[in-house]
N, C-alpha and C positions, 0 to 999 in steps of 0.2 A: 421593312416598314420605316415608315419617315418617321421623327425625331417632334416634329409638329405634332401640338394636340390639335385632335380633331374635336374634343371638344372644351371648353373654358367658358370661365365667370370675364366681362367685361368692367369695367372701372365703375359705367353706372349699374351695376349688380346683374343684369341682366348673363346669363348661359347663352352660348352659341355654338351650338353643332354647325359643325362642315357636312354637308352631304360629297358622295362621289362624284360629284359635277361642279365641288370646289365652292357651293352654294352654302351663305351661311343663312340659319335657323338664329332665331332668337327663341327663348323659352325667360318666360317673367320667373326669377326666383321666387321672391315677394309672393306669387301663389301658391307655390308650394310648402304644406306644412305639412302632409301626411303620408304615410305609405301611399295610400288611391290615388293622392295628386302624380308620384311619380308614373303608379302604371298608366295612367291618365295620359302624362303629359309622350313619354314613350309610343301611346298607342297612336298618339297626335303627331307625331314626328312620322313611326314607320309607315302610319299610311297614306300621308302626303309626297314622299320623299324616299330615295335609297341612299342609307349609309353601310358603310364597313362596319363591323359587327364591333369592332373597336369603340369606334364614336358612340356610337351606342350604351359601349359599357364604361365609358369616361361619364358619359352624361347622366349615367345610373349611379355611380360613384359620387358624382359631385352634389346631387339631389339628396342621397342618400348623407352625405355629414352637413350638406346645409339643415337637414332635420333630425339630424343626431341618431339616426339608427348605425351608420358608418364613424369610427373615428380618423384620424386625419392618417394616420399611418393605416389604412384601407381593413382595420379589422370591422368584424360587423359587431356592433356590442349589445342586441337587443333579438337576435333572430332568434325565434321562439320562447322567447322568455318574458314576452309585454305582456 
């Protein structure tokens, strides 16, 4: 597995998945504030588009501490306890 994130935050906040065709996605941070927006934005990705099960879960991570259920060292700090 390559070294490259397949998925990251850009300079103007904006998230970009790589799909497997090298294709970058953009996803608005800025919209997401809540659990629903991730599986939202997720379901928006998988059925436009094929990624590596990776990208996918980089892009669930990064969502996930831009709204505070993840902290930055990848623990979940909220799963079942909101």
């Amino acid at each position: 597995m390559s070294d490259k994130p397949l998925a990251y935050v850009e300079d103007d906040g904006d998230m970009v998945v790589i799909d497997i065709f090298d294709s970058k996605v953009h996803v608005a941070l800025m919209n997401v504030t809540k659990p629903e927006h991730i599986v939202q934005q997720i379901w928006r990705l998988s059925t436009k588009n094929n990624y590596e099960s990776e990208a996918l879960k980089q892009a669930v991570e990064i969502m996930s501490q831009k709204i505070g259920i993840m902290n930055t060292a990848g623990d979940w700090t909220f799963v079942g306890n909101a």
